[in-house]
N, C-alpha and C positions, 0 to 999 in steps of 0.2 A: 200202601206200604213203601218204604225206602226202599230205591235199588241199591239189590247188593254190593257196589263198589259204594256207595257212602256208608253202607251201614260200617261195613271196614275201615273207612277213611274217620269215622266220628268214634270207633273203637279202640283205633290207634292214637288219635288226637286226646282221649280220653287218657289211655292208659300212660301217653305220654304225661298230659299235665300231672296226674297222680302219682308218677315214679318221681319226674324229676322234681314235683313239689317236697317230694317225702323226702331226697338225697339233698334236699340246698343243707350246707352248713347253717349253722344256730342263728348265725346273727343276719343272714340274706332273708330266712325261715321269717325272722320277725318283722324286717324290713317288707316282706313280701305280704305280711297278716294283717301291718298296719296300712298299707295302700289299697287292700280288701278290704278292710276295715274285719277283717274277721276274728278278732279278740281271740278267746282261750275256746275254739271250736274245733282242735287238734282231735279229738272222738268223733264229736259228728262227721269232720270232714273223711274221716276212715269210713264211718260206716255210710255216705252217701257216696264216696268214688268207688266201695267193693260193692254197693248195691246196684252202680249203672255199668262198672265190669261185666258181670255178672249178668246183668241183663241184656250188655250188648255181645258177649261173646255166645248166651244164648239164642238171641235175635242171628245171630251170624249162622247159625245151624249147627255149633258144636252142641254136642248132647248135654243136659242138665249137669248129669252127675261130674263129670269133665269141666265142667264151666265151674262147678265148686270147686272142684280141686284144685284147678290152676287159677283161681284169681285168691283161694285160700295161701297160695305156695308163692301166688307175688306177695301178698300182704306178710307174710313173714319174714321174705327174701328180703324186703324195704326194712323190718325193724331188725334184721341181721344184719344189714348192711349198716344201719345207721350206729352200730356199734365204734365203726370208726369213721365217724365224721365227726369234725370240732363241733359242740355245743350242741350236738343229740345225745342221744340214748335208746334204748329200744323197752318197751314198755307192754307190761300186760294188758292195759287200759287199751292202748290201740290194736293188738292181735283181739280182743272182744270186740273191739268195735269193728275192724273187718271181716270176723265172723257175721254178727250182726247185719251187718251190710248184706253180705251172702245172703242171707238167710231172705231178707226183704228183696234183692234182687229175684233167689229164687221164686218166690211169692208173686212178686211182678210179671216175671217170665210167665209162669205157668197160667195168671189173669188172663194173659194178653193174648196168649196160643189160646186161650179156652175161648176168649170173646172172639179173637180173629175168625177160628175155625165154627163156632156158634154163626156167625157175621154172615160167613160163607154158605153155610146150610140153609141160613135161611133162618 
């Protein structure tokens, strides 16, 4: 298993790329999707940054229901914010898809504790 200063350091580096990807203005946003080559994948990319949130604030030892709530409460804060920046918008499509994400993060978490702890018993 990760020691715990990376698992922090790849949580933060996480949460960073997903805020600051979510805040670029419209036109960096696209500049930024076509050098990814990641076309119109504005959803999935919600629900796979809130499902490794999610998974990595749980991996950190914050409890389950806590790791919902606050990767639920960035993912809003992101399409709140994005109310005023030139060329976003805040969108129901992506508050689901960061639920969703949640929900698969949670799912994950709870795999990984069950295998670990199985792993360990034996």
């Amino acid at each position: 298993m990760m020691r715990a200063d990376g698992k922090r350091l790849l949580l933060l580096l996480v949460a960073v790329a997903f805020v600051g990807g979510a805040l670029l203005p419209g036109k960096q946003r696209d500049t930024v999707g076509t050098w990814l080559a990641l076309g119109s994948l504005d959803v999935s990319i919600h629900v796979f940054f809130c499902a490794l949130v999610t998974l990595l604030v749980g991996l950190n030892g914050v409890r389950a229901a806590l790791a919902v709530m606050g990767t639920l409460l960035l993912g809003a804060g992101i399409e709140f914010a994005q109310l005023w920046i030139p060329g976003r918008s805040a969108s129901l499509d992506d508050l689901v898809g960061n639920a969703a994400g949640v929900l698969i993060g949670l799912l994950l978490l709870w795999a990984i504790k069950r295998f670990w702890i199985r792993g360990k018993n034996g």
